[in-house]
N, C-alpha and C positions, 0 to 999 in steps of 0.2 A: 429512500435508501441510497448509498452514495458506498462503491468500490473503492477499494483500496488495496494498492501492489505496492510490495518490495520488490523493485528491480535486483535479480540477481542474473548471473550466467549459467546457472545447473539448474536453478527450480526459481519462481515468486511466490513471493510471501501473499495471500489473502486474505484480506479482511473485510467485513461488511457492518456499515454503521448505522444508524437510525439518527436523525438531526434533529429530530423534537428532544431527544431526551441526550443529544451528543455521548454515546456509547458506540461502543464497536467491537465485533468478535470476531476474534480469530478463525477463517478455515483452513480447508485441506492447502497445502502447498498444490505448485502445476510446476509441471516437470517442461524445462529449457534445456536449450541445446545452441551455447555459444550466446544467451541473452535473447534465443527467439523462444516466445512462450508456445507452446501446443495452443495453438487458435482455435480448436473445437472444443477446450474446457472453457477455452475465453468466453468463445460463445455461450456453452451452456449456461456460465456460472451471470451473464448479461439475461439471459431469458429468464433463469430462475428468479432472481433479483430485483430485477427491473428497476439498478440503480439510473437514476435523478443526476449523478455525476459523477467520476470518474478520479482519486486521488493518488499521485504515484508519489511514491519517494523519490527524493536528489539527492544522488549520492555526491557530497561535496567532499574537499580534501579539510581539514580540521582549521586552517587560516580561512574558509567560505569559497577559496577559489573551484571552480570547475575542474573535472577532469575527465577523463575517456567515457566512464560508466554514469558521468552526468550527461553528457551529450545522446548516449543511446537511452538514457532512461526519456531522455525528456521526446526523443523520435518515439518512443513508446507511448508516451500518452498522447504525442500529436496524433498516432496511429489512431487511438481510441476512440480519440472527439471524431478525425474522417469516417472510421468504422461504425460512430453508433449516434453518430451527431448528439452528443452529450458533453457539456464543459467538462475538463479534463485538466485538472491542478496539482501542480506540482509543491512537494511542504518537502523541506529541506528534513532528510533522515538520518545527520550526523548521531551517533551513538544510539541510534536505538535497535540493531544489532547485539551490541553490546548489553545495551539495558535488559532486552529480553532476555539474553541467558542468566544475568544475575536474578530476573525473578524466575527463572526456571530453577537455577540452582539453591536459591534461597527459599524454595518450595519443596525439596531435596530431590530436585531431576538427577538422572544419569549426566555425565559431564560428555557421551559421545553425543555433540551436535549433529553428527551426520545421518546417525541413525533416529535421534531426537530434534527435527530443526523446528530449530525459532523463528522463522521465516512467518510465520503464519501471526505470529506474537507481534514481530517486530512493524508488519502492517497495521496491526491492531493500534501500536503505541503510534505509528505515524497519524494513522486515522484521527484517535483521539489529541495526539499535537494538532492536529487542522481544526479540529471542531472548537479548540482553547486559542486559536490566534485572533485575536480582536480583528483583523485587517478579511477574515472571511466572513464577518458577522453577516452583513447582508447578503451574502451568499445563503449563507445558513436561514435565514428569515424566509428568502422565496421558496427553498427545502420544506422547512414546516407547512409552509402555506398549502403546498403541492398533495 
């Protein structure tokens, strides 16, 4: 099993994947305050799981450069791998905010994301982008093995 967050500043997105069969399903969002997640769902959601490895989104700016909410995402998973001694990878999450609400809306969601968020989607599509990058294959092989 291998985690997956959308870095945001009010709530992240989660997602939990399975590497033999590279799937991943949306959960409950976790409620932030300023980009700090509430650590006792972190926890919970690491003991139920008992993810294998840890996937965050990079939030980049549309030309690939870095910017403010790259740098804290990426203090976020260094956080993770300290916290749970588990590799902890970063997949670049340009548009897959965006994407998740078009398959919400294309499934005919409400259009209030606030009360409906994709946050939970949007991990889901990161997850599955990392399990389709060629460059984590061997990643993924010691995954199955495990």
């Amino acid at each position: 099993m291998i985690l997956a967050f959308d870095f945001g500043t009010t709530r992240f997105g989660v997602a939990v994947g399975q590497a033999l069969i590279a799937t991943a399903t949306a959960l409950k969002p976790i409620p932030a305050k300023e980009g700090i997640p509430d650590w006792s769902r972190i926890a919970a959601l690491v003991t139920e799981w008992q993810p294998e490895a840890f996937v965050v989104g990079l939030p980049l700016n549309m030309d690939g450069s870095l910017c403010e909410m790259s740098h804290r995402a990426r203090k976020f998973a260094n956080r993770m791998h300290a916290l749970y001694d588990r590799p902890s990878y970063l997949m670049d999450e340009r548009l897959t905010s965006h994407e998740a609400k078009g398959y919400h809306l294309a499934a005919g969601g409400e259009v209030n994301f606030k009360k409906h968020s994709m946050d939970g989607l949007a991990a889901q599509l990161i997850l599955e982008s990392w399990f389709r990058e060629p460059v984590h294959r061997s990643s993924l092989e010691k995954f199955k093995q495990a």
